[in-house]
C-alpha positions, 0 to 999 in steps of 0.5 A: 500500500502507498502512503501520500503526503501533499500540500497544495496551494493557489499561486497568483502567477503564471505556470512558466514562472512557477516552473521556471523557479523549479525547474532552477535546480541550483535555486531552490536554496531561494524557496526550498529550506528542507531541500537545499543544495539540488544539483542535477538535470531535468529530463528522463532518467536524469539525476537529482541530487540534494540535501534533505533537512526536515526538522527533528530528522538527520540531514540526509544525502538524497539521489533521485531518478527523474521518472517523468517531467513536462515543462509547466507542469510537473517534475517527478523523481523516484529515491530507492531507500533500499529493498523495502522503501521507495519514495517518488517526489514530485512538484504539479503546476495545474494552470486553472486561469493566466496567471493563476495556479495550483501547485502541489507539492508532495511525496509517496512512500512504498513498501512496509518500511515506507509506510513504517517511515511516513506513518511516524514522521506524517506531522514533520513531513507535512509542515515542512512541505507546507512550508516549502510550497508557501515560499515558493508561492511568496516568490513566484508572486513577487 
């Protein structure tokens, strides 16, 4: 069974400025406190890489996969955390209106050590994702 986190938000900007704060990998450190220092490319099977800092967890090297991206709309990257845990992370930009926007932001945990993980740390993962998707919406807005 998967477990889902996700915070979503409106954002009074237009879905090419949204992406473009995204899809700025090295920028993230901007709007993005929980993961910083992201390196990588954008494109099918490309390689993420960043630092995931969420509170009251150690701070953890992540790599990532992208599985699957459209420019305006979404970026989505899988992490294998060994045989029993797989997490795919994703960002969704859904243009409802010009210059007006939904943004979702969130993480799917697999496996029973996925569940285990996300059932315990559902709180902190939440908040900070909250967080995440408030300063990117600050930005974007200008």
């Amino acid at each position: 069974m998967d477990s889902r986190i996700e915070s979503r938000i409106g954002v009074r900007a237009d879905a090419e400025t949204i992406w473009n704060l995204i899809a700025d990998l090295p920028g993230w450190d901007r709007w993005n406190p929980h993961e910083t220092d992201v390196a990588g490319a954008i494109g099918y099977g490309g390689e993420i890489r960043l630092t995931e800092r969420l509170p009251d967890l150690p701070e953890r090297a992540v790599t990532g996969r992208v599985g699957d991206w459209q420019p305006m709309a979404q970026l989505i990257w899988t992490e294998k955390r060994g045989w029993l845990f797989n997490v795919v992370r994703y960002f969704e930009i859904e243009e409802l209106a010009p210059g007006s926007c939904i943004v979702s932001n969130g993480i799917i945990f697999s496996g029973l050590r996925g569940e285990m993980f996300h059932d315990r740390h559902r709180k902190t993962i939440r908040a900070a994702y909250g967080e995440i998707s408030e300063r990117l919406r600050k930005l974007a807005e200008g």
